[in-house]
C-alpha positions as CSV (number, residue, x, y, z in Angstrom):
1,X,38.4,122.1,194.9
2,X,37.7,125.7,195.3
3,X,37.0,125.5,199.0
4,X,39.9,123.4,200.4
5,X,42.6,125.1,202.1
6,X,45.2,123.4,201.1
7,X,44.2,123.3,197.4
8,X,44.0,127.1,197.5
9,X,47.3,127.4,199.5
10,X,48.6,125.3,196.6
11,X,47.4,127.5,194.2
12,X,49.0,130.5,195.3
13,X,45.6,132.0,197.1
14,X,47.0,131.8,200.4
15,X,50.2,132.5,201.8
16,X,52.4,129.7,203.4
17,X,55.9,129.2,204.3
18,X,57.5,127.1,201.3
19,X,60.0,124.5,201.7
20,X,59.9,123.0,198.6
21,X,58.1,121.0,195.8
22,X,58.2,118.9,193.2
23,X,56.3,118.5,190.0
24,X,53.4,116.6,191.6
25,X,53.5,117.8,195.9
26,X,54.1,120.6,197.6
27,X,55.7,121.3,201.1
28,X,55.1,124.2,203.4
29,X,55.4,124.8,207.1
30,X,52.7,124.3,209.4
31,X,51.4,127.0,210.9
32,X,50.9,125.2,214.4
33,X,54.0,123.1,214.9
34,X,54.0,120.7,216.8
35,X,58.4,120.1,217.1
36,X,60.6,122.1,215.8
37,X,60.5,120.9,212.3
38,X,56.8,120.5,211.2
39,X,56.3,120.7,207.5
40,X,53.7,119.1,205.9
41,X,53.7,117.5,202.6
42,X,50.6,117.2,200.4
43,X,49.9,116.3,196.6
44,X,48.8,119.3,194.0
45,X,45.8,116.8,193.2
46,X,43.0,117.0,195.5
47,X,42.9,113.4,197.2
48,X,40.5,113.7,200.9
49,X,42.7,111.7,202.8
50,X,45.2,108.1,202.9
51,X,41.7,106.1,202.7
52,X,40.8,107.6,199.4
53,X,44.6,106.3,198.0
54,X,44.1,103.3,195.8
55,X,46.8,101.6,193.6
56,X,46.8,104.2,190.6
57,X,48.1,107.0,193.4
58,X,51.6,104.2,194.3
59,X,53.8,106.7,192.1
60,X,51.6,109.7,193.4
61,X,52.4,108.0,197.2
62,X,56.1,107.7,196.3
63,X,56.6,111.0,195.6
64,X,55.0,112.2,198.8
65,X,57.8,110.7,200.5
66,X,60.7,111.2,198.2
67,X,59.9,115.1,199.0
68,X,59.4,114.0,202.6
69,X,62.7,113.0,203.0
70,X,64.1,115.9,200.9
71,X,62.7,117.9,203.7
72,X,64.0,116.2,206.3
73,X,67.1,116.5,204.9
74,X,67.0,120.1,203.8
75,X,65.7,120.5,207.5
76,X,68.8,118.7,209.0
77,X,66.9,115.9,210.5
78,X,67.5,112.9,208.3
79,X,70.6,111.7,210.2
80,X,69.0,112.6,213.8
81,X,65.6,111.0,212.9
82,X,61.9,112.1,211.7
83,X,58.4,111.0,212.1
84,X,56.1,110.6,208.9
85,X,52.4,111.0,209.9
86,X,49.3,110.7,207.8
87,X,46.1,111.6,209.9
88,X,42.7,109.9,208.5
89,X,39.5,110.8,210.5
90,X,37.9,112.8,213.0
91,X,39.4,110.3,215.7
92,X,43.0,110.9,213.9
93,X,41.8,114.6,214.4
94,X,42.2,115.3,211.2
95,X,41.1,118.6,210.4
96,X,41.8,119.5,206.9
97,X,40.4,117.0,204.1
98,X,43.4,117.2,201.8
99,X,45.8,114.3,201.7
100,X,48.8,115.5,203.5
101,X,52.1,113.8,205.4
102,X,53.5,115.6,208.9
103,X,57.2,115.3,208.7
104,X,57.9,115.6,212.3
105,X,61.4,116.0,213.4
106,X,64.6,118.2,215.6
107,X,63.5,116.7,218.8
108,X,63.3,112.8,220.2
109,X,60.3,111.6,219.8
110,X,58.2,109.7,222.4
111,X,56.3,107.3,222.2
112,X,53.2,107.2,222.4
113,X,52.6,110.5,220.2
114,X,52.3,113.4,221.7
């Protein structure tokens, strides 16, 4: 898709802050954090969101969080503790319409969210 961000940031077009990726994903820093570690994690394929995920995507899915918790180790929160978040909606404010995990972590997280 030509006019999703994150497709583009994928693609080179824009500039993020890499962490690291894998054959099929891609993680980069979010550029409004909201802890101290806040990368997001997000397929190369375009996929809208978690609703569009059916069962073909399960190795697709897998991925996602085998380089989520890559980055949570390479970000020196998998011992401490992390938070995995996928938004889906305007309620969930999602505002970019690429599938894409939060891995959250380097503080204690409350509950509820926020």
């Amino acid at each position: 898709m030509t006019d999703c961000l994150f497709c583009r940031i994928v693609a080179g077009e824009l500039p993020s802050e890499r962490v690291l990726d894998s054959e099929r994903t891609y993680a980069f820093r979010d550029i409004s954090p909201a802890a101290p570690v806040h990368v997001l994690v997000v397929p190369r394929q375009h996929i809208d969101n978690a609703a569009a995920l059916t069962a073909e995507h399960a190795d697709l899915v897998g991925e996602l969080l085998t380089t989520a918790r890559a980055v949570a180790d390479a970000e020196g929160v998998l011992e401490r503790g992390y938070r995995l978040v996928f938004n889906v909606g305007e309620d969930a404010l999602n505002s970019v319409p690429h599938l894409h995990l939060h891995v959250l972590g380097g503080r204690s997280m409350g509950w509820p969210p926020g």
